[in-house]
C-alpha positions as CSV (number, residue, x, y, z in Angstrom):
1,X,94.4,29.1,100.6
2,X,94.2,31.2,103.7
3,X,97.8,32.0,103.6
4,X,96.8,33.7,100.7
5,X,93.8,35.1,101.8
6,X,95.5,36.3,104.9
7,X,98.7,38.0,102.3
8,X,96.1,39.3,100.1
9,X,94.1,41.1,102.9
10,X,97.5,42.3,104.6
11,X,98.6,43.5,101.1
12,X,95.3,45.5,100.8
13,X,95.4,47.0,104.2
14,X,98.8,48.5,103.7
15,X,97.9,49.5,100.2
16,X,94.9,51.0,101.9
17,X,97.3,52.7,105.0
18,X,99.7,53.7,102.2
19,X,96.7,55.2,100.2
20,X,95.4,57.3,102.9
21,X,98.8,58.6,104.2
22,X,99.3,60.0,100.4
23,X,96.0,62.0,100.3
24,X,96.5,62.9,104.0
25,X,99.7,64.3,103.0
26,X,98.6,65.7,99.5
27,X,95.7,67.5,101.9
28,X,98.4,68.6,104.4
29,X,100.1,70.4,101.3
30,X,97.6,71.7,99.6
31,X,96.4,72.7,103.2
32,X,99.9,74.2,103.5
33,X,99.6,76.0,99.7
34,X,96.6,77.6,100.5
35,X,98.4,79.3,104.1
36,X,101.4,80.1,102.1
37,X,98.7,82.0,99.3
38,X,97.5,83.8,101.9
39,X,100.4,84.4,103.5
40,X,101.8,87.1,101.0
41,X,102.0,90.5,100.3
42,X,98.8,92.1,99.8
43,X,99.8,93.8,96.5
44,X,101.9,93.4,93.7
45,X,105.2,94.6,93.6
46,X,106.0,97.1,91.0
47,X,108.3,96.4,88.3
48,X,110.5,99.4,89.2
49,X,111.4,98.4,92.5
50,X,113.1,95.6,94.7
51,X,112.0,94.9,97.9
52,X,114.8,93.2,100.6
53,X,113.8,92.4,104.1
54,X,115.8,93.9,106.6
55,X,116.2,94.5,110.5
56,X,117.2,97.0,113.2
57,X,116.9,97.5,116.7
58,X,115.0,100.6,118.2
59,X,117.0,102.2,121.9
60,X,114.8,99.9,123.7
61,X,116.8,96.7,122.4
62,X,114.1,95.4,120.6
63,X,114.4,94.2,116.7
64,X,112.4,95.5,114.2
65,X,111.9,93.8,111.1
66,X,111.5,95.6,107.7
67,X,111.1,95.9,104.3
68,X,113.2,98.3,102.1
69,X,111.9,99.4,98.6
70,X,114.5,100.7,96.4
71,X,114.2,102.3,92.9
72,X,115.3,100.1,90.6
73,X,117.9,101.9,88.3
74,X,118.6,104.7,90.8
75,X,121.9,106.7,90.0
76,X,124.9,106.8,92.0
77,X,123.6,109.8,93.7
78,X,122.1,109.3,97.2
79,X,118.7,109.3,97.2
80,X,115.4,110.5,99.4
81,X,113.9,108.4,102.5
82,X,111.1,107.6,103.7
83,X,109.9,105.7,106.9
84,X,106.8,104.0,106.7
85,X,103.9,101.6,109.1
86,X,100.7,101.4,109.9
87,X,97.5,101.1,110.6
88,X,97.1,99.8,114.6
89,X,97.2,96.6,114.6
90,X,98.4,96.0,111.0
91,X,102.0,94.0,109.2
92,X,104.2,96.0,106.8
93,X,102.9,93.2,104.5
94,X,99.8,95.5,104.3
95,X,99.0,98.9,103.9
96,X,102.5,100.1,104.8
97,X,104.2,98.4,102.1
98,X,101.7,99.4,99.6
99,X,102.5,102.7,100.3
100,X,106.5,102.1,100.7
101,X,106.5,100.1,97.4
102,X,104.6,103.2,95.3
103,X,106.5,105.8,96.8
104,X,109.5,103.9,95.8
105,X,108.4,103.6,92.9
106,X,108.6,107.3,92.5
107,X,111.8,107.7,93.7
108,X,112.3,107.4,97.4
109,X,114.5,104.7,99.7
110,X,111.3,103.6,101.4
111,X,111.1,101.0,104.8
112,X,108.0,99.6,105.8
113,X,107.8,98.1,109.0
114,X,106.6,96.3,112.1
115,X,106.1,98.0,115.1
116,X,107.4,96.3,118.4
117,X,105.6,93.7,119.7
118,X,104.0,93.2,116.3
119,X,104.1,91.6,113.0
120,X,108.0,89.4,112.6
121,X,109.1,92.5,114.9
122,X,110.5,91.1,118.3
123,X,109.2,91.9,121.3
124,X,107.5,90.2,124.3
125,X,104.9,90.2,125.3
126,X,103.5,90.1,121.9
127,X,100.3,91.8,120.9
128,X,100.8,94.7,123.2
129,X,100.9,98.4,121.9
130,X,103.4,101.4,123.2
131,X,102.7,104.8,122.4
132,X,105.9,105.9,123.4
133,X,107.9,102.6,122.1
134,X,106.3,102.4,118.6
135,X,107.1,106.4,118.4
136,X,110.8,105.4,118.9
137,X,110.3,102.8,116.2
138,X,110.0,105.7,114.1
139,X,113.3,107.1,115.3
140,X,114.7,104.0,115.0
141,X,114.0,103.3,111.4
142,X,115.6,106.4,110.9
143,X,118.3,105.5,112.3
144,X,118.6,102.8,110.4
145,X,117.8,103.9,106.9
146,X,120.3,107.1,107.5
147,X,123.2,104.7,107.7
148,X,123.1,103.4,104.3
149,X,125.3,104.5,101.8
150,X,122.4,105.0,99.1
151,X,120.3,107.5,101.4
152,X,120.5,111.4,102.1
153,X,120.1,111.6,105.5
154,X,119.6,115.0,105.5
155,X,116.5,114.3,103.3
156,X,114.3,111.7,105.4
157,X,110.6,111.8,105.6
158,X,107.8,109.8,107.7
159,X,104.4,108.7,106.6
160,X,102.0,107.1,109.3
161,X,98.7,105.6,108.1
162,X,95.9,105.2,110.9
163,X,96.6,105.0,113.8
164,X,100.7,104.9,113.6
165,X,100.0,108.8,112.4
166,X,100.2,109.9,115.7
167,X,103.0,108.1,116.5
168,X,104.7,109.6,113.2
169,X,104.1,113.0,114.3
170,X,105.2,112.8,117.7
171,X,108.6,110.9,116.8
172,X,109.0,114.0,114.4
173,X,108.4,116.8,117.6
174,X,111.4,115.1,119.2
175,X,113.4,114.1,116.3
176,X,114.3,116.7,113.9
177,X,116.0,114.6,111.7
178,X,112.7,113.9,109.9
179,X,111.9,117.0,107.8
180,X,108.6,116.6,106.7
181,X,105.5,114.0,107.5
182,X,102.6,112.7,106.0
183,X,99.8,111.1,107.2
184,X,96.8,109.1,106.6
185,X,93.6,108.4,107.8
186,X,94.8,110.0,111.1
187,X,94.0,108.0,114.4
188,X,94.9,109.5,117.5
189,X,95.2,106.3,119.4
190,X,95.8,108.3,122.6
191,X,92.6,110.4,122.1
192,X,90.7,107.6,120.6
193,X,91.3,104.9,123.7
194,X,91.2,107.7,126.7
195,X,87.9,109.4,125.1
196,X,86.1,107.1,122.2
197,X,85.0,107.9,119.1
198,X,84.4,111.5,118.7
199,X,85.1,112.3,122.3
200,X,82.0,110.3,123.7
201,X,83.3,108.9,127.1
202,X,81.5,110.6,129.8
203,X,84.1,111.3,132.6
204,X,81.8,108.4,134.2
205,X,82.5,106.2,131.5
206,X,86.3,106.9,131.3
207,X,86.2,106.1,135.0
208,X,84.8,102.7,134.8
209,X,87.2,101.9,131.6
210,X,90.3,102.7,134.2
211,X,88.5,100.8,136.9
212,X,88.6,98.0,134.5
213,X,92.1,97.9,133.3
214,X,92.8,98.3,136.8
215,X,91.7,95.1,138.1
216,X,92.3,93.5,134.8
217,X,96.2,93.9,135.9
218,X,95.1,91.7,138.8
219,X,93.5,89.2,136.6
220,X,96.3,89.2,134.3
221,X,98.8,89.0,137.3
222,X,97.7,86.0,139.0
223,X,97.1,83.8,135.5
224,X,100.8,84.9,134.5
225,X,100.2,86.3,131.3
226,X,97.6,89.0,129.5
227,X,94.7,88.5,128.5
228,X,93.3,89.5,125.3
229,X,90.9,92.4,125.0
230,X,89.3,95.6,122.4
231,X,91.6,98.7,122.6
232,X,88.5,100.5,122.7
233,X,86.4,99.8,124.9
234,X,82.6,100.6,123.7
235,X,79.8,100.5,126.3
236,X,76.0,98.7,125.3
237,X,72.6,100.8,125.3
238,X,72.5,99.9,128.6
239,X,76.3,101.4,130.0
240,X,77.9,98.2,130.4
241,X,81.3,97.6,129.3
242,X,81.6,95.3,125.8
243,X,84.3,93.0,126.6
244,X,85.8,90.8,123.5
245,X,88.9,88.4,122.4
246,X,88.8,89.8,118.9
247,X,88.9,93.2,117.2
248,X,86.4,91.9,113.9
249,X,84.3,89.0,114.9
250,X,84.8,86.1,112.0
251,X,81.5,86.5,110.6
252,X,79.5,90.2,110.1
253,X,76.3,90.6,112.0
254,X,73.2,91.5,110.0
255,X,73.1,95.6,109.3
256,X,76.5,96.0,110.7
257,X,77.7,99.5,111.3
258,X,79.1,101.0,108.2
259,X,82.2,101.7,109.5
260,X,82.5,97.8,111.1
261,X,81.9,97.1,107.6
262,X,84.2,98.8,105.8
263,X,87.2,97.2,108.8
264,X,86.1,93.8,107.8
265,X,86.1,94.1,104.1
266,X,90.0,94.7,104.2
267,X,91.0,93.0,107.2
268,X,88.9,89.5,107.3
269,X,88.7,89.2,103.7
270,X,91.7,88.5,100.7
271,X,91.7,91.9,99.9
272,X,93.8,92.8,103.1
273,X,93.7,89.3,105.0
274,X,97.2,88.8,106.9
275,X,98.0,85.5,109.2
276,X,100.3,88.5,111.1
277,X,97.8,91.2,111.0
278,X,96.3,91.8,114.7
279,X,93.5,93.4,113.2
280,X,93.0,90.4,110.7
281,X,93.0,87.5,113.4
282,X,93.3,88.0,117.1
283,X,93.1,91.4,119.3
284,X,95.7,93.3,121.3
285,X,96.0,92.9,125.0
286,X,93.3,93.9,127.1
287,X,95.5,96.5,129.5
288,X,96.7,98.3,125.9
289,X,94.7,101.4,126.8
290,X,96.4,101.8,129.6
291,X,99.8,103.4,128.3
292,X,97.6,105.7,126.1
293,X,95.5,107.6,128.7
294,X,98.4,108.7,129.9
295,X,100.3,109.4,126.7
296,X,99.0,112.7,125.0
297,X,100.1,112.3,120.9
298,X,99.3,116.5,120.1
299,X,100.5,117.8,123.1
300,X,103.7,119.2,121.6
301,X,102.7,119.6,117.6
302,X,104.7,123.3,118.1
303,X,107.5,121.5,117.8
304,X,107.2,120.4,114.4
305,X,107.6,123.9,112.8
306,X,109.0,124.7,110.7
307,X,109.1,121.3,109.2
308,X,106.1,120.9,107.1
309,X,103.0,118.3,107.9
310,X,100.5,116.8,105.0
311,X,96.9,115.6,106.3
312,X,95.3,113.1,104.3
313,X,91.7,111.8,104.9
314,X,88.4,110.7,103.1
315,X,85.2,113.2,102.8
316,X,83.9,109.8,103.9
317,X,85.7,108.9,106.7
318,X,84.5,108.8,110.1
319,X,88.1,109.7,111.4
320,X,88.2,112.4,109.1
321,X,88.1,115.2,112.2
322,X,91.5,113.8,113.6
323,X,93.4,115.3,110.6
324,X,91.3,118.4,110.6
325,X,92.0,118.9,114.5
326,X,95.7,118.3,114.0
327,X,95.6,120.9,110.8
328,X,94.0,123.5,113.1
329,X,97.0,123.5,116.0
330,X,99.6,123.0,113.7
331,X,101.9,125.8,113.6
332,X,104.0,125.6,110.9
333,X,103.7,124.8,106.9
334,X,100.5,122.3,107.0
335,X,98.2,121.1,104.1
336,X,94.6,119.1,104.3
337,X,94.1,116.8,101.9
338,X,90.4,115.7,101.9
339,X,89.8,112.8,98.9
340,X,86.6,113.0,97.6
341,X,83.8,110.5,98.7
342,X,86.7,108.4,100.0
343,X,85.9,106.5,103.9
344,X,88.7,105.8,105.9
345,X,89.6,102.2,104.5
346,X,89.9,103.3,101.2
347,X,93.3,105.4,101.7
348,X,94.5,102.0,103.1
349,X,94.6,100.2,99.6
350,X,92.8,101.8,96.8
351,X,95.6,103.3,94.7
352,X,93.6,104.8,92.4
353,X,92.3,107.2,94.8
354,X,95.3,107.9,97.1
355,X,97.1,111.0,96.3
356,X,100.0,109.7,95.8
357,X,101.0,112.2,93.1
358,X,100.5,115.1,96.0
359,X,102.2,112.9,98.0
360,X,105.2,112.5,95.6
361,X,104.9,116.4,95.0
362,X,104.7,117.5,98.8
363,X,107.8,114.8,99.9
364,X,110.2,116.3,96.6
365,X,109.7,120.0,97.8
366,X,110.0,119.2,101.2
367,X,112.9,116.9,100.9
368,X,115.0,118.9,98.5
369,X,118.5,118.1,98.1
370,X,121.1,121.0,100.1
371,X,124.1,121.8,98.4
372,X,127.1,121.6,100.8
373,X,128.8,124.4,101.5
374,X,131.9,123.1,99.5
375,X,129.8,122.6,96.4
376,X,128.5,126.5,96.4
377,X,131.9,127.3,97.0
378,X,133.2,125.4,94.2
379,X,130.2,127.1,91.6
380,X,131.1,130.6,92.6
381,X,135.1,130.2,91.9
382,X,133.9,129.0,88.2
């Protein structure tokens, strides 16, 4: 009787051990279903596009990933370009391929991407942020998307949404192979690290935030790897530096500030939530700033002309004088495109307000196909 007692109880312990392995692994899946769910693009790819992933490598040596949107049922003619990321701190799964997978939609070759150090891109150390290396980016995904047999190269174009517009106009002052750019919800991320919001930093205050990044090289130097930090640095009613490990907290404070607000709604919710997305989980290093107090984005807009430039903002937005500054030194063919009771967010996602018909219409006029010579030839001998 106790052998059987003893097989009886053995038997139910390993049923038991057996039972709780199966829900422990039918919660590590469902665990893992729910990171795949959010893992995903945030919008639905349109029916009249494919999307292929895709990498290159900027003159740095570093390798970019992508994603190329292609008109489905294109003709054998090549086709228009565009080169597409942002905002800071944000994955091509996001706004940028929102914005690459419409525009496709209308007609254009369009690549979304990560910046270095960012997103799948490669890169080390990761979560760090070039002015000058994501501007090459932009290069580089020209170079890239010029090389394939289904694009005109001599009809590329560049959008840059928040804070990769800067970088999107200054890769176009230096590379002429990008005839016209758009932008949206402009951040000068040189301007907005060096001087604040609105140009707010005392020269006091921009001397303490240099003092800090100073000695937080030392910090980072002697505990062999970079800390994490805000790439703005805000001060507190009282002038002391706010230091922080995250750009959104993971909960809202009561009465947030509108504009923290509107950040967190995309970014820490579903509606723009990314595992990849700086801005959605983690913050950038805290010595970023330092490459961008030296790196001025405007300082040779002349350069653009005669290519043209389209400024998009919201009448809302609190970054709305970025584009508006940039439209008042900006020599050659410019329009300002201000969407009505739109804040800065809303460009990032909400298709039903983003211009993209203007959009469409500025990149087709702009982006015209050239005849060669050979072909005007050819039409004036029939």
């Amino acid at each position: 009787m106790k052998k059987i007692t003893l097989i009886v109880l053995t038997y139910l312990m390993i049923l038991g051990q057996t039972f709780a392995q199966t829900k422990a692994s039918e919660k590590s899946t469902k665990k893992k279903a729910e990171i795949s769910k959010i893992d995903h693009y945030t919008f639905v790819l349109s029916d009249k596009v494919t999307r292929q992933e895709v990498t290159f490598i900027n003159r740095y040596g570093i390798t970019l990933k992508g994603d190329l949107y292609t008109p489905k049922n294109s003709t054998n003619q090549k086709l228009p370009a565009l080169v597409l990321s942002g905002p800071f701190g944000a994955v091509k799964e996001q706004s940028s391929g929102l914005y690459a997978n419409e525009m496709a939609a209308r007609g254009f070759i369009s690549l979304a991407f990560d910046p270095s150090f960012t997103g799948e891109s490669g890169g080390e150390v990761r979560n760090v942020a070039s002015p000058d290396i994501f501007t090459e980016d932009f290069s580089a995904a020209v170079d890239y998307i010029g090389l394939l047999p289904t694009v005109d190269r001599n009809r590329i174009g560049a959008i840059g949404i928040c804070g990769l517009s800067g970088m999107a106009l200054t890769a176009a002052t230096s590379d002429t192979r990008i005839k016209a750019v758009a932008t949206a919800s402009m951040y000068d991320m040189s301007r907005s690290m060096s001087r604040s919001h609105q140009d707010s930093y005392t020269p006091e205050q921009r001397q303490k935030v240099i003092d800090y990044l100073s000695q937080q090289r030392w910090t980072d130097a002697a505990n062999g790897k970079s800390a994490l930090g805000l790439h703005e640095v805000p001060f507190d009613k009282n002038g002391n530096l706010v230091k922080g490990t995250r750009v959104l907290p993971e909960t809202l404070p009561k009465s947030p500030d509108p504009v923290l607000a509107a950040f967190f709604d995309y970014y820490r919710t579903p509606r723009g939530f990314h595992p990849r997305s700086i801005n959605s989980t983690t913050a950038w290093t805290a010595t970023t700033p330092m490459a961008f107090f030296n790196f001025p984005m405007a300082a040779n807009m002349e350069l653009i002309a005669p290519r043209p430039i389209m400024l998009i903002a919201g009448e809302n937005a609190h970054s709305r004088y970025y584009s508006e500054d940039v439209y008042k030194i900006a020599s050659g063919p410019k329009q300002l495109v201000i969407v009505p009771k739109a804040d800065h967010v809303d460009l990032y996602d909400r298709v039903n307000i983003i211009p993209f018909d203007k959009l469409t219409a500025f990149f087709n006029e702009n982006l015209k196909q050239v005849k060669s010579t050979e072909t005007v030839k050819a039409a004036v001998v029939r």
